[in-house]
C-alpha positions as CSV (number, residue, x, y, z in Angstrom):
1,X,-52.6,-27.6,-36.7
2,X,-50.6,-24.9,-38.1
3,X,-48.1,-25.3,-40.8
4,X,-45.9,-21.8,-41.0
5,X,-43.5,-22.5,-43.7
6,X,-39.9,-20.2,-43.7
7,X,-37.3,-20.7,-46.2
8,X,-36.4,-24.4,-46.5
9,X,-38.5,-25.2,-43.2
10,X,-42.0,-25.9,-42.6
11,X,-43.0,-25.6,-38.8
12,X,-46.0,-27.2,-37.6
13,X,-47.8,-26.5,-34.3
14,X,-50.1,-28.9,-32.8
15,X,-52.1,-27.8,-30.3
16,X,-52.1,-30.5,-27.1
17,X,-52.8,-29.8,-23.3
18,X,-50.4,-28.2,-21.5
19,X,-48.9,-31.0,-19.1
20,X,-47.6,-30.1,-15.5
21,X,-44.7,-32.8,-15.5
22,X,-44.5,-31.9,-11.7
23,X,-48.2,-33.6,-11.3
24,X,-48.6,-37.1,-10.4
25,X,-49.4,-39.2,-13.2
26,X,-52.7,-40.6,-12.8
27,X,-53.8,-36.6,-12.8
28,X,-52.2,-36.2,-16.4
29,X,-52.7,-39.2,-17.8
30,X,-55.9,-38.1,-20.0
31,X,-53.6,-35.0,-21.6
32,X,-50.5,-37.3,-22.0
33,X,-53.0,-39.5,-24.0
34,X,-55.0,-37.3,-26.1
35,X,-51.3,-35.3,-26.4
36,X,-49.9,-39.2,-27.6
37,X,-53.0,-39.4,-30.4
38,X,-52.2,-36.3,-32.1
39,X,-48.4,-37.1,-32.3
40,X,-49.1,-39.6,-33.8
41,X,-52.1,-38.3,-36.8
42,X,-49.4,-35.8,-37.4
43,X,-47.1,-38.7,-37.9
44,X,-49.2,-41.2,-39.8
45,X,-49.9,-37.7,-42.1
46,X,-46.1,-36.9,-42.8
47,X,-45.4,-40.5,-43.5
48,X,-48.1,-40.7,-45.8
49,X,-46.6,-40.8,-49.6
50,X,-49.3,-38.2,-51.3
51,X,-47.7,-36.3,-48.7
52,X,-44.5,-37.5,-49.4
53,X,-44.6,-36.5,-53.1
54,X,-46.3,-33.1,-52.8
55,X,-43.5,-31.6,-50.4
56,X,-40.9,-32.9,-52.9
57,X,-42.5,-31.5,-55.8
58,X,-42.9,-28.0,-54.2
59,X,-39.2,-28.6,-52.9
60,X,-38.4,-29.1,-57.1
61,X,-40.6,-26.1,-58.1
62,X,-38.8,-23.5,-55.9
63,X,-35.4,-24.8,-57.0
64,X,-36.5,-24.6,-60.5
65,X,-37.6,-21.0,-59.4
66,X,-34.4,-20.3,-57.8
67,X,-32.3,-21.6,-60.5
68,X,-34.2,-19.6,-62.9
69,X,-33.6,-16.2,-61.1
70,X,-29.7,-16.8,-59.9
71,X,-29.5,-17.1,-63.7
72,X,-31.4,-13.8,-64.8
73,X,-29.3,-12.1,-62.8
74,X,-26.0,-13.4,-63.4
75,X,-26.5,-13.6,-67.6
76,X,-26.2,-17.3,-67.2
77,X,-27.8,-19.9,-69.2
């Protein structure tokens, strides 16, 4: 897994099988599966509330950080 985070976005690749959807089913099956099981670790991971609770408090810190600078450079207080 890859997490690239960009401005208020955090993209995640997950690496799965590529899956020829032309392909009879019974030949994909196995990807379509394993492909299913890491859905759904990355799912049980985002839903988790540690998880939860350290995006929002890195969320918090760079607003703080924002809020900080917008006001150095206007004078503002």
């Amino acid at each position: 897994m890859i997490v690239r985070p960009i401005k208020s976005l955090a993209f995640v690749n997950v690496q799965t099988p590529a899956i020829n959807h032309l392909l009879d089913f019974d030949t994909v099956k196995d990807h379509i599966i394993e492909s299913l099981h890491v859905l759904e670790r990355l799912r049980v991971f985002a839903m988790d509330e540690s998880v939860r609770r350290l995006i929002l408090a890195a969320i918090q810190i760079s607003l703080d950080y924002f809020v900080r600078q917008i006001k150095t450079e206007t004078g503002a207080r």
